[in-house]
VEXLUM-58073 format. One line per 8 residues: number of its first residue (from 1); their letters; for each residue z, y negated, x negated of C-alpha. Coordinates in Angstrom, 2 decimals. Layout:
NUM = A = Z,Y,X; ...;
% end
This chain:
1 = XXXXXXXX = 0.00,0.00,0.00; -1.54,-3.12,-1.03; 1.89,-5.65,-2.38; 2.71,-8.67,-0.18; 1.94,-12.27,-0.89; 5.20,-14.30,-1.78; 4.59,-16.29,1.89; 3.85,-12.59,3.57;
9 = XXXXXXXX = 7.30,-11.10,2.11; 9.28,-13.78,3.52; 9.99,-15.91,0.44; 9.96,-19.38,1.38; 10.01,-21.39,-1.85; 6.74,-21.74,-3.88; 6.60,-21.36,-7.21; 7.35,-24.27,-9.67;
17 = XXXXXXXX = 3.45,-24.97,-11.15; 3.44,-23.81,-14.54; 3.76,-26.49,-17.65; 0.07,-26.20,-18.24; -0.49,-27.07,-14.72; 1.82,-29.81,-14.17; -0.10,-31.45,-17.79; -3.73,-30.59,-15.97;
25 = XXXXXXXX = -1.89,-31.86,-12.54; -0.36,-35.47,-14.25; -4.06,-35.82,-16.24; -5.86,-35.51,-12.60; -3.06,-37.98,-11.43; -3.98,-40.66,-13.43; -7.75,-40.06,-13.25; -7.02,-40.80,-9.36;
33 = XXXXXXXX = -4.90,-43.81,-9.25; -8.15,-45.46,-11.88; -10.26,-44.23,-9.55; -8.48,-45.69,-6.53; -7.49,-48.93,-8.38; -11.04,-49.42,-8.51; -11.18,-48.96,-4.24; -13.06,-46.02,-4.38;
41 = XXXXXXXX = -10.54,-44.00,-1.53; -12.98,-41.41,-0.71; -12.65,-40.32,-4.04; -9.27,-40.84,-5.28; -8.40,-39.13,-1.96; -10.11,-36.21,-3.27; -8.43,-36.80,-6.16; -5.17,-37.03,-5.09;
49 = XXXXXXXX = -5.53,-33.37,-2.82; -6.02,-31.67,-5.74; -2.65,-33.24,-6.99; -0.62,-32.58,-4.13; -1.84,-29.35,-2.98; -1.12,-28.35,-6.41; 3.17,-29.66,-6.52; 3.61,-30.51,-2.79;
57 = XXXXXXXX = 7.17,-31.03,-3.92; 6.14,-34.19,-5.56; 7.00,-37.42,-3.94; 4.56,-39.51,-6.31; 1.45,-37.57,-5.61; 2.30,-37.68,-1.99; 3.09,-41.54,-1.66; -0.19,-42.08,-4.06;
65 = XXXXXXXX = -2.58,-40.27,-2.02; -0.91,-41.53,1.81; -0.63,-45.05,0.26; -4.85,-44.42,-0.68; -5.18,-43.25,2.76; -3.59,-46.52,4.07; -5.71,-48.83,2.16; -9.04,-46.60,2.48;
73 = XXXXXXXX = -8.11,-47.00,6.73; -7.19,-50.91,6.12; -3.78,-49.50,8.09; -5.57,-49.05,11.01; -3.05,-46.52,12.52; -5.50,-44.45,13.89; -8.03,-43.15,10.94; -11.39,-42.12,11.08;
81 = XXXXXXXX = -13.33,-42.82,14.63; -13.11,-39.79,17.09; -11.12,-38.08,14.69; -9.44,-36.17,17.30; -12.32,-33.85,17.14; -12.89,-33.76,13.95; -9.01,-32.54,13.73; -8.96,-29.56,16.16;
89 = XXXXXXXX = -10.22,-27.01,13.44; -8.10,-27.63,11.10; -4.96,-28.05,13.34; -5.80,-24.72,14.43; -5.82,-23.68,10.98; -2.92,-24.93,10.60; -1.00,-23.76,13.18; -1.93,-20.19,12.05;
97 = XXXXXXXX = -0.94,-20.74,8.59; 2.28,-21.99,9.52; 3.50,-19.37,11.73; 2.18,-16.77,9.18; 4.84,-18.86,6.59; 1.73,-19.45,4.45; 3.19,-22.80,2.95; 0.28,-22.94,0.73;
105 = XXXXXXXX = -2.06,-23.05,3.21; -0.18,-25.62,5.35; -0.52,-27.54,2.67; -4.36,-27.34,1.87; -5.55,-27.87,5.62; -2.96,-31.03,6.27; -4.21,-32.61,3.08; -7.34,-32.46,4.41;
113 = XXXXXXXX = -6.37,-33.61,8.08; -4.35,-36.46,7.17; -7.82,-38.03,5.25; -9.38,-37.96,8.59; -6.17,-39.66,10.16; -3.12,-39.84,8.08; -0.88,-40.72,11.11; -1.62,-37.84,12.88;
121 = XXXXXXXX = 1.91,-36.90,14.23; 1.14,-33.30,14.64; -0.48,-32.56,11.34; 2.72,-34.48,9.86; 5.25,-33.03,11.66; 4.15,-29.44,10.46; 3.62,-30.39,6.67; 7.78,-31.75,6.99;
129 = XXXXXXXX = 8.03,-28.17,8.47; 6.54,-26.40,5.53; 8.03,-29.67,2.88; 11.46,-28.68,4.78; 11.04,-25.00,4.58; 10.08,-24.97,0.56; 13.19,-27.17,0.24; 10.99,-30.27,-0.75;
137 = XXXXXXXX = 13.03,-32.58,0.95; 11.74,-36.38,-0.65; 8.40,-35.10,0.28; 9.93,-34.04,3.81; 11.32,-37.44,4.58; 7.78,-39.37,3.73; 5.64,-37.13,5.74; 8.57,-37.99,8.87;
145 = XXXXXXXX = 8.25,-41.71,7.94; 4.80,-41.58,7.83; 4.78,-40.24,11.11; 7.28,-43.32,12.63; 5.17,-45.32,10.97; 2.48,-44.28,13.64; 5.19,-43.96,16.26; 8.33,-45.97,15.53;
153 = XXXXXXXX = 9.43,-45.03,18.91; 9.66,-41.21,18.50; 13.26,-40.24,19.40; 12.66,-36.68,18.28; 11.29,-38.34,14.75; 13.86,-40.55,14.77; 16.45,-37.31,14.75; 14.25,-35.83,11.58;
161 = XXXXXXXX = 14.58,-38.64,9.87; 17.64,-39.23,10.00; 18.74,-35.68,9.49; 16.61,-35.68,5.93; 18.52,-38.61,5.19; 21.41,-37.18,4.97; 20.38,-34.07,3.43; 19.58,-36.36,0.78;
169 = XXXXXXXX = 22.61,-37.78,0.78; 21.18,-41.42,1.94; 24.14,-42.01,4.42; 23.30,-45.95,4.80; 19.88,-45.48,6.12; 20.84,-41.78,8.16; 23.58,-44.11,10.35; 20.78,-46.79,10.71;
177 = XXXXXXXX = 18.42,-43.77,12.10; 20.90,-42.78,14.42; 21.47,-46.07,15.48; 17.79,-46.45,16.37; 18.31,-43.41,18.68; 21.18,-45.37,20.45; 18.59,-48.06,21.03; 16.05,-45.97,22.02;
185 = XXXXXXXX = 18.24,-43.75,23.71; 21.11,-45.24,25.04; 24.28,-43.46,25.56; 22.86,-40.50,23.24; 25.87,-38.34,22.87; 24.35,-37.04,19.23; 23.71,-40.25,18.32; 27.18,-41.76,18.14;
193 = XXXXXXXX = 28.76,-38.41,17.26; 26.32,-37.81,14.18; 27.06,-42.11,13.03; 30.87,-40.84,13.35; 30.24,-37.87,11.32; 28.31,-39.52,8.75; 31.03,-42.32,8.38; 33.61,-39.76,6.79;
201 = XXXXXXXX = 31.18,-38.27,4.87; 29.81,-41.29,3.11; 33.62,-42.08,2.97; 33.93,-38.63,0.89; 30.83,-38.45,-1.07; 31.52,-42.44,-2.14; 35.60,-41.81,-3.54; 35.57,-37.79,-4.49;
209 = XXXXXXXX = 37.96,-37.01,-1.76; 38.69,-33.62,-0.16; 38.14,-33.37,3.41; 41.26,-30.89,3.95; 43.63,-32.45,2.31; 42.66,-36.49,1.85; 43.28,-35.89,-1.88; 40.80,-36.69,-5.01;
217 = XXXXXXXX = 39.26,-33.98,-5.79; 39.48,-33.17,-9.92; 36.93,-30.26,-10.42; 33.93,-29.96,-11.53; 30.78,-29.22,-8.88; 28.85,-26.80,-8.50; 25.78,-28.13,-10.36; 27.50,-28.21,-13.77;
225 = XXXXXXXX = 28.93,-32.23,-13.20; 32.12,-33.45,-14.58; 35.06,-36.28,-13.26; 35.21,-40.04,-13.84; 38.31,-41.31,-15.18; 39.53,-41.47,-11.33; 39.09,-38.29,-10.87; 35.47,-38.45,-8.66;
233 = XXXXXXXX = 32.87,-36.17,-9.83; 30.00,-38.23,-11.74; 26.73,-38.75,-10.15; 23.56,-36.99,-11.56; 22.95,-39.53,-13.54; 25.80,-40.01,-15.49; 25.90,-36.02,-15.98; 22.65,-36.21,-17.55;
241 = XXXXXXXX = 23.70,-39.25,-20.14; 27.02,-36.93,-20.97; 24.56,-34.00,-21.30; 22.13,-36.07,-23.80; 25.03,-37.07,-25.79; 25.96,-33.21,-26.24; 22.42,-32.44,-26.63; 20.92,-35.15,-28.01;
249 = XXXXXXXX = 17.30,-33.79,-29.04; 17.10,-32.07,-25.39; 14.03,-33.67,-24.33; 13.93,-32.04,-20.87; 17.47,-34.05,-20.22; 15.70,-37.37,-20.87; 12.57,-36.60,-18.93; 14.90,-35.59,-15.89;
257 = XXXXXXXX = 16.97,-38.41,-15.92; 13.96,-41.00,-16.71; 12.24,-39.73,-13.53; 15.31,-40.86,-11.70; 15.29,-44.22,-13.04; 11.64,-44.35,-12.60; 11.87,-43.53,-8.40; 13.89,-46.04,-8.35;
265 = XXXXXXXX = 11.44,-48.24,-9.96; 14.67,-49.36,-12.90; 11.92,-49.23,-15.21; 13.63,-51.03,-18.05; 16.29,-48.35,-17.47; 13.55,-45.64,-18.04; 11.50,-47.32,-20.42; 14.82,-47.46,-22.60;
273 = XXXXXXXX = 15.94,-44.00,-22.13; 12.57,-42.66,-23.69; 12.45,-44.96,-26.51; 15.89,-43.20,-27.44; 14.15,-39.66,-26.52; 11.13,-40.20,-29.28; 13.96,-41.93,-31.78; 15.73,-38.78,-30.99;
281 = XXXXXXXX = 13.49,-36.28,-31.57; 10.49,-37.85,-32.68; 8.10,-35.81,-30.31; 4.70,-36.89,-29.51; 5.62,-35.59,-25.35; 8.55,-38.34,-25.65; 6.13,-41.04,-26.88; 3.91,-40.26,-24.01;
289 = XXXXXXXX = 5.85,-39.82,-21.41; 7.79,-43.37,-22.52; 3.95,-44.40,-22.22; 3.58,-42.79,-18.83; 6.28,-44.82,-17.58; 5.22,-48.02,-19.28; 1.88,-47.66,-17.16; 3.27,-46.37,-13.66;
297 = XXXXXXXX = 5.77,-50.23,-13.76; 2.97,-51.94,-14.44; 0.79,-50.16,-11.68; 4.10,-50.85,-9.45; 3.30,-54.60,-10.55; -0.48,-54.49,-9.53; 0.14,-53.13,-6.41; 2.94,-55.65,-5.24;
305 = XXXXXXXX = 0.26,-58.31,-6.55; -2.37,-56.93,-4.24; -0.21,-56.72,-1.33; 0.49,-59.84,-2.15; -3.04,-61.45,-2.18; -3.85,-59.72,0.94; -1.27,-61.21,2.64; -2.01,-64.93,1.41;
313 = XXXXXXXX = -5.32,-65.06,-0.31; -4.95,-68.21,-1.99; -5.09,-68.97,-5.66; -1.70,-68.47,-6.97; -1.52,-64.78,-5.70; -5.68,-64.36,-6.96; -4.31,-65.52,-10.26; -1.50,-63.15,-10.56;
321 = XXXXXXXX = -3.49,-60.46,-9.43; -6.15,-61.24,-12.04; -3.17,-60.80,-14.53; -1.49,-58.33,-13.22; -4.92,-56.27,-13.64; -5.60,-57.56,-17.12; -1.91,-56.80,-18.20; -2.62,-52.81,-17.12;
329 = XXXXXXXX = -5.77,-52.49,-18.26; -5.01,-53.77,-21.67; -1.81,-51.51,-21.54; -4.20,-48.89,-21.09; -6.05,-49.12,-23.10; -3.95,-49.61,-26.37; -2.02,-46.14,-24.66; -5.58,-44.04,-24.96;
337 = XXXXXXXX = -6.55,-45.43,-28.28; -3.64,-43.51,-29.48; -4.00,-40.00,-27.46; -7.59,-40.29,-28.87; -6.21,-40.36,-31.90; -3.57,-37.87,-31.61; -6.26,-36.14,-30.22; -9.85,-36.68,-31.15;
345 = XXXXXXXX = -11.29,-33.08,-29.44; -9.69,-34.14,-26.18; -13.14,-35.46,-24.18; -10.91,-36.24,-21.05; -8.99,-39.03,-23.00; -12.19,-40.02,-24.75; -13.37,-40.77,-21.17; -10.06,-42.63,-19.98;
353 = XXXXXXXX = -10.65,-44.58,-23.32; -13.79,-45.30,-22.38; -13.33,-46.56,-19.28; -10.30,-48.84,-20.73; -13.01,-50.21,-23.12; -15.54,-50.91,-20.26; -12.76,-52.75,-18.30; -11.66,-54.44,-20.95;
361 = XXXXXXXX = -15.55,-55.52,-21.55; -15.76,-54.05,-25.04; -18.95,-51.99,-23.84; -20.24,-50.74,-27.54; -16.95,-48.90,-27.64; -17.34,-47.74,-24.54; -20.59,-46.37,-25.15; -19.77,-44.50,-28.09;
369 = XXXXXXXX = -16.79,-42.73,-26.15; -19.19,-41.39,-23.66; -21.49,-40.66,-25.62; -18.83,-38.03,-26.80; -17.35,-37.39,-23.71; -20.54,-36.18,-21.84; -20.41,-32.98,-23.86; -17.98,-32.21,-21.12;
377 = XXXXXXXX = -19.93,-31.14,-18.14; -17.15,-32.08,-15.60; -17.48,-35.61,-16.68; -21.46,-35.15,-17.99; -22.93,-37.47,-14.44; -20.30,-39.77,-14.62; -20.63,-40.47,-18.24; -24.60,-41.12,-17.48;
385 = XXXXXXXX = -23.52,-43.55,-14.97; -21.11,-45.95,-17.28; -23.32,-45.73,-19.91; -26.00,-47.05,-17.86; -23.97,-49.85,-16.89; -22.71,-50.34,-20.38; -26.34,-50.66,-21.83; -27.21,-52.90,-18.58;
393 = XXXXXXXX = -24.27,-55.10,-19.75; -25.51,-55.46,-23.60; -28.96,-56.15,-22.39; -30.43,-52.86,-22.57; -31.97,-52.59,-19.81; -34.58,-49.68,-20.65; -31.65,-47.42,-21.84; -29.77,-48.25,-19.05;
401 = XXXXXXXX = -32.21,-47.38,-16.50; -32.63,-44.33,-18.15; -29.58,-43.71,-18.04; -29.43,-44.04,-13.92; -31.77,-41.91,-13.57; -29.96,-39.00,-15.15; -26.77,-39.64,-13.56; -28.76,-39.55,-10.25;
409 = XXXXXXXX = -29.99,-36.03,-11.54; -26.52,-34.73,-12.88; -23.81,-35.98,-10.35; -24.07,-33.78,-7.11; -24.28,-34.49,-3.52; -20.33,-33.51,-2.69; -19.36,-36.40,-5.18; -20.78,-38.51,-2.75;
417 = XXXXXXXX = -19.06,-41.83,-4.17; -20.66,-41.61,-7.26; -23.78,-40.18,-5.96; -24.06,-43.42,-3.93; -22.85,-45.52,-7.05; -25.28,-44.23,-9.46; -28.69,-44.70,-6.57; -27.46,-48.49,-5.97;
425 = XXXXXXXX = -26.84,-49.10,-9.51; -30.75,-47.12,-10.19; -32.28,-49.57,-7.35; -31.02,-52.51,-7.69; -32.17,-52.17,-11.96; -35.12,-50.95,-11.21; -35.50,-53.94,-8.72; -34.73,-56.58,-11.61;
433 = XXXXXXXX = -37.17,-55.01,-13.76; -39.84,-55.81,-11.78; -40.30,-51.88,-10.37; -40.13,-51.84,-6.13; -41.63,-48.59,-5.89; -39.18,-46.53,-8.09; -36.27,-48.64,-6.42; -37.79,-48.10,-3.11;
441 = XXXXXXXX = -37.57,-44.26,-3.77; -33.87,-45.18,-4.96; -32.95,-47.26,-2.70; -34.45,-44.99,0.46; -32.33,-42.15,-1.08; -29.28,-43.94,-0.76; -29.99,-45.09,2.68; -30.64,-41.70,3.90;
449 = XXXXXXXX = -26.79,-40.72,2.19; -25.04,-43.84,4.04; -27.41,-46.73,5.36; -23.98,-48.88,5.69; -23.47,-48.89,1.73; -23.18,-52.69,0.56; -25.80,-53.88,0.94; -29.04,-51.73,0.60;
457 = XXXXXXXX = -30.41,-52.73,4.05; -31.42,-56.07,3.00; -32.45,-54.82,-0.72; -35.06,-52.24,0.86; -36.30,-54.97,2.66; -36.69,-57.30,-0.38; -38.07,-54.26,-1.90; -40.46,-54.10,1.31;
465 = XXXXXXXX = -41.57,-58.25,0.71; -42.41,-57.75,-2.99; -44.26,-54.71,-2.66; -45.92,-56.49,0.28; -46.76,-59.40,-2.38; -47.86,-57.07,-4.96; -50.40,-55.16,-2.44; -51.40,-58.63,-1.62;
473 = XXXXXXXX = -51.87,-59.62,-5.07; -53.57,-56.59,-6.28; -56.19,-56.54,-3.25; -57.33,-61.31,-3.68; -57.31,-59.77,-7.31; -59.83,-57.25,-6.59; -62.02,-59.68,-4.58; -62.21,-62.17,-7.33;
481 = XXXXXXXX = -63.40,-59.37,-9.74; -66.06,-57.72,-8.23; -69.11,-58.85,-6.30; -70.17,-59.83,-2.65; -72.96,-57.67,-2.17; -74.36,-60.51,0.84; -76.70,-58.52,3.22; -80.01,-61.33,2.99;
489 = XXXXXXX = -81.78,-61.48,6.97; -85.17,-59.37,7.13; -88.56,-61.08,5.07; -86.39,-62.90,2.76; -85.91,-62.01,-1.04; -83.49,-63.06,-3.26; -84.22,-65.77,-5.44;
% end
């Protein structure tokens, strides 16, 4: 008899992805939040599946790809149009998956449901199921916000929440959930029973005290933490700075504790620990993860600066947004100058580099990291298509249109994004260069993919005027050039 899957035998935590995956998982991270800096959410979304299918227990890939979603759908609280339709296969899907306990699965299909409407309250309420299940309780709570966020007047949402909460030990915010019930609710018998019960223990999880006896308690817990000078048992984080002073070269202690810092965006707190870490131990993962960090507060920083400027467009946000950008991209940059050098056989960080250099506008470094990265054919089309726009930059405008054209070749129809990216960018060259009928064939390529794409509508029809004015040309040409044969009436010669 054939053996069970984990999910068939009943065992309802997944298995932790493997170091080489979580490295391959971070790598495809990053690649995503470029790709969706740049606004290209169809694409980072993809991204971003791949990212949290892969650890659904982690609350950054989830908030990254929902936060995508959000922009991508301009908030729109609804998602794609008729998407109600477009849902009911994979609902069904993954309604199967989740009464079979096939987490995994759960996971896959609501990925790809919530890019077709990320507030659908169904699809969310069964991934906090499966989050809930697995024991990924952060990534529990944001699917269950997510889904107020479409309905804030859910009472049975409301009771999730606010259950999570205090899972998580978030007492503050559980009582202001239940409160919301009351309002909703009124007279709601759990309501004011759960806000009593959470009252004694915040009371006890805030001053160490014993619920039997009113007493501090003096032990140590369960999860290996000593006592404060008061007696209270100290919190995770000041376990893990007693356990780096025991351990001092321990890298996985710093790592641990500098994610905390880092979810709670204390950055300088983080940024600090891991300068100590690489001082420590003087170990190339310390350096880059101290890098990591560096990048993700200054991504924080970009994103409040866009949220920003779309609030109040006016100058003083446009300006801070123009630095914010600068500031990461330079950051960037300098970061995978030195993994290129650390090292030089890597082609996905000569890529990252190269796009830093193209961002930066240094475009002859660019090039010659592409040039070396498109022996990777993963990354061969979209190499084709930033060097073209390199060379088009540097005034190379022969190379660069050859360039186009191969990226058009390489990159496939399912990358759509960059399918789209490299005809436009083929067309509207080959329309500077003087040649309408090769970006007519572009151009009518591109509006067969997505006729709504900037704005090829009115280039086919400039296309359409100067080919008009060349046929026009070529044909008063032609009658200057040869001769009127003029039929004479009959008895008369020519002279």
């Amino acid at each position: 008899m054939a053996s069970e899957t984990p999910t068939q035998a009943g065992d309802v935590r997944l298995p932790e992805p493997s170091p080489a995956k979580r490295k391959k998982l971070k790598e495809c991270f990053e690649y995503g939040n470029r790709i969706a800096a740049q606004e290209n959410f169809d694409y980072a979304a993809d991204i971003y599946t791949e990212c949290v299918v892969g650890d659904p227990g982690n609350a950054i890939y989830l908030q990254a790809f929902l936060g995508n979603l959000k922009k991508k759908y301009n908030n729109n609280k609804k998602g794609k149009r008729l998407s109600f339709f477009k849902l009911a296969p994979l609902r069904s899907a993954i309604k199967k998956a989740l009464h079979k306990k096939d987490w995994v699965n759960v996971f896959k299909y609501g990925s790809e449901a919530l890019k077709i409407n990320p507030w659908d309250t169904s699809v969310l309420t069964a991934l906090s199921e499966a989050a809930e299940q697995c024991d990924f309780q952060e990534t529990q709570l944001i699917y269950l916000k997510m889904a107020l966020d479409a309905n804030p007047k859910d009472v049975e949402m409301c009771r999730r929440c606010a259950k999570t909460l205090a899972d998580l030990g978030m007492y503050d915010q559980a009582i202001a959930m239940w409160h919301k019930v009351e309002q909703l609710r009124p007279n709601d018998p759990d309501a004011s029973r759960n806000i009593a019960n959470l009252a004694v223990e915040k009371t006890i999880a805030g001053g160490g005290y014993d619920e039997a006896t009113g007493e501090s308690r003096r032990k140590v817990d369960a999860a290996g933490g000593e006592v404060g000078h008061a007696g209270e048992p100290l919190s995770k984080k000041a376990r893990l700075e007693a356990e780096i002073k025991r351990q001092p070269k321990n890298l996985a202690l710093y790592d641990e504790l500098a994610e905390i810092y880092a979810r709670e965006e204390d950055y300088a707190k983080a940024e600090d620990l891991l300068k100590r870490a690489f001082e420590a131990t003087q170990d190339v993962n310390a350096k880059e993860k101290l890098e990591d960090v560096q990048l993700r507060c200054l991504r924080v920083e970009l994103g409040n600066a866009e949220q920003a400027y779309r609030a109040r467009p006016d100058e003083k946000n446009e300006q801070k947004l123009a630095a914010a950008r600068k500031a990461l991209w330079a950051k960037e940059l300098d970061v995978y100058k030195a993994r290129v050098d650390r090292f030089p056989n890597n082609q996905a960080f000569r890529f990252e580099l190269g796009v830093r250099y193209q961002l930066n506008g240094v475009y002859e470094e660019a090039i010659k990291q592409y040039q070396a990265a498109q022996s990777d054919p993963r990354r061969k089309g979209l190499c084709l298509l930033n060097l073209g726009q390199c060379f088009e930059k540097i005034g190379q405008h022969r190379l660069a249109m050859k360039h186009f054209e191969q990226a058009v070749q390489e990159i496939a129809d399912r990358d759509a994004d960059n399918k789209k990216r490299s005809l436009y960018s083929a067309a509207v060259l080959a329309y500077r260069l003087r040649n309408f009928q090769q970006a007519e064939q572009f151009a009518s390529s591109l509006a067969a993919m997505d006729y709504s794409y900037k704005n090829v509508g009115q280039l086919l029809d400039k296309i359409g005027e100067k080919l008009e004015q060349q046929r026009a040309g070529a044909s008063a040409k032609t009658a200057e050039e040869e001769p009127i044969e003029v039929e004479l009436p009959p008895g008369q010669d020519e002279d």
